[in-house]
C-alpha positions as CSV (number, residue, x, y, z in Angstrom):
1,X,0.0,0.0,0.0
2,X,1.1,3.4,-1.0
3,X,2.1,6.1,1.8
4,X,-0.5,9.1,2.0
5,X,1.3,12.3,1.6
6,X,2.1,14.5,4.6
7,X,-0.7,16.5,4.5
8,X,-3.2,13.4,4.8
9,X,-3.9,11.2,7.8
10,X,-1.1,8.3,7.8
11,X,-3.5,6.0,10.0
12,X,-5.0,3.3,8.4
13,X,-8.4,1.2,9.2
14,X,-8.4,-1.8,7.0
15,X,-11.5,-2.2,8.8
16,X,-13.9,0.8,8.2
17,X,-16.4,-0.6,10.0
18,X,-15.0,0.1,13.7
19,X,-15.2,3.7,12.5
20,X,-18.8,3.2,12.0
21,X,-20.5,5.4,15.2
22,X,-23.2,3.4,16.8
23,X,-24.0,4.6,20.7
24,X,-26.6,1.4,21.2
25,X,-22.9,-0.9,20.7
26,X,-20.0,1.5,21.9
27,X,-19.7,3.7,25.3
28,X,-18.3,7.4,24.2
29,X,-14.6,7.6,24.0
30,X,-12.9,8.3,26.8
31,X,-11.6,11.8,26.1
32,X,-15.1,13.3,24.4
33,X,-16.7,14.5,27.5
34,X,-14.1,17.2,28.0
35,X,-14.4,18.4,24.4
36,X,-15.4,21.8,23.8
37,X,-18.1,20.5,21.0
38,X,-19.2,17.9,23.3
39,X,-22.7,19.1,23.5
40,X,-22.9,20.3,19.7
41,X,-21.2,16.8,18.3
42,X,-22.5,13.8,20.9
43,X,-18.9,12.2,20.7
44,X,-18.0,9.2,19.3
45,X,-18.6,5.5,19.9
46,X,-16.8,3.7,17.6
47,X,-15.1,0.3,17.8
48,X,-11.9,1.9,16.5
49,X,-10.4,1.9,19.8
50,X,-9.0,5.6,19.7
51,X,-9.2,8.1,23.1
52,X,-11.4,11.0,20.8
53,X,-12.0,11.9,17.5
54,X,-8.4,13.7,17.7
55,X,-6.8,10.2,17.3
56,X,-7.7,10.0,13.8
57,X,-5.9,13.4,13.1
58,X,-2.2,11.4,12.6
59,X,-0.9,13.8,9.3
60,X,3.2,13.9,9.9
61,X,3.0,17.2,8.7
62,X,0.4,18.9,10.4
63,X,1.0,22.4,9.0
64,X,0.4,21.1,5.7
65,X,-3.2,19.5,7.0
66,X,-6.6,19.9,4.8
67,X,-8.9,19.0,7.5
68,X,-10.5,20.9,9.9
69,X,-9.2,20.2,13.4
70,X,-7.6,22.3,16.3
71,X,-4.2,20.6,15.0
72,X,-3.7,23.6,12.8
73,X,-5.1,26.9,14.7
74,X,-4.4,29.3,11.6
75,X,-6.6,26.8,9.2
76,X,-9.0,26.1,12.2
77,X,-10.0,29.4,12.5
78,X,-10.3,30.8,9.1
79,X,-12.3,27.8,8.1
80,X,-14.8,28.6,11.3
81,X,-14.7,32.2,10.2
82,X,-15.8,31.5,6.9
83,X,-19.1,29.3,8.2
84,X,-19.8,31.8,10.5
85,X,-18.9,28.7,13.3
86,X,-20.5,25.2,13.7
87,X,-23.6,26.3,15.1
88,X,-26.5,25.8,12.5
89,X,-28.1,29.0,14.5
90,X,-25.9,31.4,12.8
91,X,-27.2,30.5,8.6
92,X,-29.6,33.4,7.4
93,X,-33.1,32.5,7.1
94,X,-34.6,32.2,3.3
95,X,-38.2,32.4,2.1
96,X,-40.1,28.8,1.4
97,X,-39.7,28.3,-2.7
98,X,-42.5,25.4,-2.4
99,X,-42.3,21.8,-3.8
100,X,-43.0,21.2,-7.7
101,X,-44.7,17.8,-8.4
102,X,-42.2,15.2,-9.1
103,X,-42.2,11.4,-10.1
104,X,-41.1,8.3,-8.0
105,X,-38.6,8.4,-10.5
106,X,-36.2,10.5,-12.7
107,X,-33.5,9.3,-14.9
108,X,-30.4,11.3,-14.4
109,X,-28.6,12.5,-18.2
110,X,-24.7,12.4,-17.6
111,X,-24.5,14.1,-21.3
112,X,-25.3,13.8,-24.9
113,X,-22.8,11.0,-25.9
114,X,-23.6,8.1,-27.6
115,X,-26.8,9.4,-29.3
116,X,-27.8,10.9,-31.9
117,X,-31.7,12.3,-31.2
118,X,-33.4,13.9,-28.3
119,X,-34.0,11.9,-25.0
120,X,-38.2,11.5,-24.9
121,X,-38.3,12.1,-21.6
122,X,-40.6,14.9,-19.6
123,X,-38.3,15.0,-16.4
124,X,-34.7,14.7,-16.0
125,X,-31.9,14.9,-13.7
126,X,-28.2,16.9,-14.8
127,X,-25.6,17.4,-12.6
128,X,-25.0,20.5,-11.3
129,X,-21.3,20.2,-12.4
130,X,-21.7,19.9,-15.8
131,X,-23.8,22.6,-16.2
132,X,-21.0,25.3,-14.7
133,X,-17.6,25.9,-15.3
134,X,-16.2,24.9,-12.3
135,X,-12.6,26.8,-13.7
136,X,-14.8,30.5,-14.7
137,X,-17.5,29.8,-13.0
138,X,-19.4,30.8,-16.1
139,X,-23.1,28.2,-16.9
140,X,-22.3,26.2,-20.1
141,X,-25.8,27.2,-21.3
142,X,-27.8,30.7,-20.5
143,X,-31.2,29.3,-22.1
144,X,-33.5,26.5,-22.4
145,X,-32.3,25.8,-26.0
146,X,-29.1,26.0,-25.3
147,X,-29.4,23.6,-22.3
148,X,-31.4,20.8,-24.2
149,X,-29.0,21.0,-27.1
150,X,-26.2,20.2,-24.5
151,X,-27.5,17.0,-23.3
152,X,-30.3,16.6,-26.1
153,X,-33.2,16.4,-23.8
154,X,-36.5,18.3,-24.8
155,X,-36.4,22.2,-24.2
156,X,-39.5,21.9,-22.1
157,X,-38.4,19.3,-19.8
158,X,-38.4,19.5,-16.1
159,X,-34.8,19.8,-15.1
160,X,-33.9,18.5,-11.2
161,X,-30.0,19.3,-10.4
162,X,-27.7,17.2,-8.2
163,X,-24.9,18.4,-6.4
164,X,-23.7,15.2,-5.5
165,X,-20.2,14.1,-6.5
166,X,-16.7,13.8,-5.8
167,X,-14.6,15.7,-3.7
168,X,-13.1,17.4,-6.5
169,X,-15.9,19.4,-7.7
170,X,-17.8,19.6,-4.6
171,X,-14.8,21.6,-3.5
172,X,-14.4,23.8,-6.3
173,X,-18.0,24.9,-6.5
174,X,-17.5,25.9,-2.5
175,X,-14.3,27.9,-3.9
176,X,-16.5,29.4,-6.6
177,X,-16.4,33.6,-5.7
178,X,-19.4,34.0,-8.0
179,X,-22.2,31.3,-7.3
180,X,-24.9,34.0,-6.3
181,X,-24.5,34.6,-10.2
182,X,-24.4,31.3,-10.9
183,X,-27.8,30.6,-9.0
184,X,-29.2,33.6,-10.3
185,X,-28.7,31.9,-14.2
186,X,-30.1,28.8,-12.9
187,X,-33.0,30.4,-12.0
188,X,-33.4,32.3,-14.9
189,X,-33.1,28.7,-16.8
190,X,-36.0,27.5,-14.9
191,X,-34.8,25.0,-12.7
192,X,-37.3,23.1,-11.2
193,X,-35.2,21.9,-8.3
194,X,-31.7,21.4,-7.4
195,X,-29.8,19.3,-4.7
196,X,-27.1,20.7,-2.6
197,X,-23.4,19.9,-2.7
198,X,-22.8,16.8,-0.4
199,X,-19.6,17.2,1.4
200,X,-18.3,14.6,2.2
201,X,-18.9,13.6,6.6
202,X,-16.2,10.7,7.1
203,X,-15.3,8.2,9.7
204,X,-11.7,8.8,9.8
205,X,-11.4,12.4,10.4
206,X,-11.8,14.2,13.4
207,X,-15.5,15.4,14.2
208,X,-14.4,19.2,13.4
209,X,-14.2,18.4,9.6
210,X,-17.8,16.5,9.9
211,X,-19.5,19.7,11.8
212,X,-18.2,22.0,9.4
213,X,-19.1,20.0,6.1
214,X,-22.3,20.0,7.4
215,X,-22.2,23.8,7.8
216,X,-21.4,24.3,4.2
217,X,-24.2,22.0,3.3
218,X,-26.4,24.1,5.3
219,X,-25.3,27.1,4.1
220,X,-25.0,26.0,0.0
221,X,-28.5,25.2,1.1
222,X,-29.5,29.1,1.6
223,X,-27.9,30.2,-1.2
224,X,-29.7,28.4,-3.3
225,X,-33.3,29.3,-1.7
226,X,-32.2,32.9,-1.6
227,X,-31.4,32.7,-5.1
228,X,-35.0,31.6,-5.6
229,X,-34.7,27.7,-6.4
230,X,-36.6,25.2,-4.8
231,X,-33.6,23.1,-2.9
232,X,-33.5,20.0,-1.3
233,X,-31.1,19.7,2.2
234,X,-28.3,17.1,1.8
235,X,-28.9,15.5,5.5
236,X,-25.1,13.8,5.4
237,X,-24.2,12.8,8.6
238,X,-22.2,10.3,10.6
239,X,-23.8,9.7,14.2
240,X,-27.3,9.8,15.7
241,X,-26.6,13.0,17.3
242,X,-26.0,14.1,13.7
243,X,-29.2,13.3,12.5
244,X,-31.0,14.3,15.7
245,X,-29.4,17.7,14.8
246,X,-30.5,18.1,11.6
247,X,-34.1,17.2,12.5
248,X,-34.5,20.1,15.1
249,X,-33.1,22.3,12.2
250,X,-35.8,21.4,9.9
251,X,-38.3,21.3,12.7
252,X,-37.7,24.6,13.6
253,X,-37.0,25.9,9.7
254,X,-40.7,25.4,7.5
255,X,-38.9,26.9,4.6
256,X,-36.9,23.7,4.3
257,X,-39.2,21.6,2.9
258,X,-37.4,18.9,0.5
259,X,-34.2,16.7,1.9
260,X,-32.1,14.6,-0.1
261,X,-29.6,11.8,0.5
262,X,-27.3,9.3,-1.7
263,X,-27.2,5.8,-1.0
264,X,-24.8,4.6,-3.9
265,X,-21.8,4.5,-2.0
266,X,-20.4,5.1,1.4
267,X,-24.4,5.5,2.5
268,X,-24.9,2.2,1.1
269,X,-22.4,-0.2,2.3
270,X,-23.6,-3.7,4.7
271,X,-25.9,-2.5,7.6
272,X,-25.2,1.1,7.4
273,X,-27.3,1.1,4.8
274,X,-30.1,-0.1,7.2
275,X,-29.1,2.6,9.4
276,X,-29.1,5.3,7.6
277,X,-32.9,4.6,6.0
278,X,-33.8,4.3,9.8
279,X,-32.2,7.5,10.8
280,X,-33.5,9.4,7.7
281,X,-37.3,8.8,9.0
282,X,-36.6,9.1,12.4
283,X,-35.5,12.7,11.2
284,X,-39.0,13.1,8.7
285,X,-40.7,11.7,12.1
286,X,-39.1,14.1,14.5
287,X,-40.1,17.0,12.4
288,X,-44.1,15.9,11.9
289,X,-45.0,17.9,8.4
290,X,-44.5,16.3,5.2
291,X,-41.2,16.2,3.8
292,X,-40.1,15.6,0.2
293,X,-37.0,13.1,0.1
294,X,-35.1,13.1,-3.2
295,X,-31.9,10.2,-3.1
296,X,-29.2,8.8,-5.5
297,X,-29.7,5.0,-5.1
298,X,-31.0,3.0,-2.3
299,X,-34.4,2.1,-4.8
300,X,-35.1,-0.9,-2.8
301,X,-36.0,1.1,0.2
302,X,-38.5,3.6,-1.2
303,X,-41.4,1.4,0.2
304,X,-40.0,2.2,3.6
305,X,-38.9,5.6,3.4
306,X,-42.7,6.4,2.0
307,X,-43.8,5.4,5.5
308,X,-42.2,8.5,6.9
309,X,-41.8,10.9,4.1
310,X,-45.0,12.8,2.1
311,X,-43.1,12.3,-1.0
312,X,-40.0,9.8,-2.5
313,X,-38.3,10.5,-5.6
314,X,-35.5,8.2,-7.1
315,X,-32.6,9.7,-9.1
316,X,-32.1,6.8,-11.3
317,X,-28.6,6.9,-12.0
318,X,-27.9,3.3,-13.4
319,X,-30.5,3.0,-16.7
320,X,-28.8,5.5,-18.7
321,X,-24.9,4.5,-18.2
322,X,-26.2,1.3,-19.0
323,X,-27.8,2.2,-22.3
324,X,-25.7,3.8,-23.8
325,X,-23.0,0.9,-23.5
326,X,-25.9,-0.7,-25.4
327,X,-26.9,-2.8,-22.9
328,X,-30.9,-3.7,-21.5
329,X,-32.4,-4.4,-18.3
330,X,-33.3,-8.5,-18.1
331,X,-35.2,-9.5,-15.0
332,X,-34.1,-13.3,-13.8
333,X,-36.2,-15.8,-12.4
334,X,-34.7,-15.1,-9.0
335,X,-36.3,-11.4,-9.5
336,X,-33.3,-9.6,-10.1
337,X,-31.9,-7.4,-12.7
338,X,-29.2,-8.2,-14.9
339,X,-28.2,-5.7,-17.7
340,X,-27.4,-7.9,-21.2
341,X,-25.6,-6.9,-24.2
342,X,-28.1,-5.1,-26.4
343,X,-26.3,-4.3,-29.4
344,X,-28.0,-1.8,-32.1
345,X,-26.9,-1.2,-35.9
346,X,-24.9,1.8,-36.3
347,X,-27.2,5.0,-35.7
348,X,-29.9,3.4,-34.9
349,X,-31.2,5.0,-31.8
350,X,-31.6,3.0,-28.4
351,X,-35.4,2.7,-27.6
352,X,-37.2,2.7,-24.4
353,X,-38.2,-1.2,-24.2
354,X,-39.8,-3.3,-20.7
355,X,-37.1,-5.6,-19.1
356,X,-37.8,-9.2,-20.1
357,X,-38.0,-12.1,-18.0
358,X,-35.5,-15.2,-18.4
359,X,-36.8,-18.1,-19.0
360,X,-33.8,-20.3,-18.9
């Protein structure tokens, strides 16, 4: 295994899952009750063996550190300047933008490739990313015709934005001097709804870095509602207490009345998967008014997440990669879905077709 640079931590868990936090398993570690953030962050109860969340801060060069953690004072404190501080108290208050009526399900469009005619459908979802220049911060498209003849969907489709992604552009569109402009386009384009950035909340930093992404979640969050577009809250979090924090948030904030969450990887994996669906409508429960819930896979849960939320929309990721590689959905006798080769003649175009069932 390669070293990590100095800047990165050089602690490795080739176990992730003691850095899972569960408090029904694990007492808090020893050194979080004399934490300043105690009260704010709940500590950690991990199986990862460490004294407090400061244990998985182990960069060599801690100068040189990316995170956010009280390991680097100057960094430490122009990062909490810039949030305004951890507290979710201290983001502006925004106007409601209501809830437009969405499907169960909406096919996200990575781009145009591969095809040569207009996708037929009435609602689709684009990233954010690809839309804006993360280098100029300048939107690839400044009207509806110019948008659908970038990804060759209809002009007068319902478009739904996600911000989720890497790292990468997640952190350049938080570096982005200009995105009240940027919004301001996106409004003009007509955007039905968009997502907020998900930054990323990991096991294996210290709980400063988790706090604050979730600040800048919050916060991308007001921007866009300022800016007059219907947004839906990226509820990332790590620990109960996380959740339990954003659910007073949303309980005490009306104007925030769509969440979103993405299931296809970390937020996915074994029984954490489990655990996050159960938070997630503990959190729709705790706040008691019908909640929109817009995620990025995790299909096979919408029955249960309906239970708790007054609408569930699916970002259906998977059907479009796979199409374009020419390949259709086949549903086995076991009831699952294997994608076979499909291949078309050259320019012919790839048509919407029902799975169908194997039979041997």
């Amino acid at each position: 295994m390669s070293k990590r640079p100095p800047h990165e931590p050089s602690r490795q868990f080739p176990q992730p899952q003691r850095l899972w936090d569960d408090d029904t398993r694990h007492s808090p570690s020893l050194g979080c009750p004399t934490c300043l953030e105690f009260g704010r962050c709940g500590g950690v109860h991990t199986d990862a063996g460490v004294l407090d969340c400061r244990d998985l801060c182990s960069c060599r060069d801690k100068n040189q550190c990316d995170m956010v953690c009280r390991f680097n004072p100057r960094v430490f404190v122009a990062r909490m300047r810039e949030v305004g501080g951890l507290s979710f108290d201290t983001a502006p208050r925004v106007k409601a933008q209501g809830v437009p009526q969405l499907p169960g399900i909406i096919p996200f469009v990575d781009h145009r490739y591969g095809r040569a005619s207009t996708l037929n459908e009435p609602v689709v979802a684009l990233s954010l990313y690809e839309l804006v220049n993360m280098a100029t911060g300048a939107l690839h498209a400044t009207s509806r015709q110019a948008l659908a003849e970038r990804f060759l969907i209809p002009s007068t489709a319902t478009v739904i934005l996600s911000g989720v992604d890497k790292d990468g552009p997640l952190e350049r569109w938080w570096e982005l001097p200009n995105r009240r402009e940027i919004l301001a386009g996106l409004a003009r384009l007509g955007i039905a709804v968009t997502t907020t950035p998900n930054f990323s909340v990991l096991t294996d930093v210290p709980r400063m870095d988790n706090l604050y992404a979730m600040k800048r979640i919050l916060l991308a969050w007001t921007e866009m509602a300022a800016a007059g577009l219907p947004a839906a809250l990226h509820v990332n979090a790590r620990t109960d207490q996380d959740y339990k924090r954003w659910g007073e948030l949303i309980a005490k904030r009306p104007e925030i009345e769509m969440l979103a969450f993405e299931f296809a990887t970390g937020g996915g994996r074994g029984e954490r998967f489990d655990w996050h669906v159960e938070q997630l409508g503990k959190v729709a429960d705790r706040v008691g008014r019908p909640l929109v819930l817009m995620i990025r896979g995790g299909g096979r849960k919408i029955s249960e997440l309906r239970r708790h939320f007054g609408h569930v929309t699916l970002v259906e990721t998977e059907t479009f990669a796979r199409a374009i590689r020419r390949r259709r959905a086949v549903i086995t006798e076991s009831g699952r879905i294997r994608w076979a080769p499909s291949p078309t003649p050259k320019g012919a175009p790839i048509r919407t077709a029902n799975a169908t069932r194997l039979t041997s």
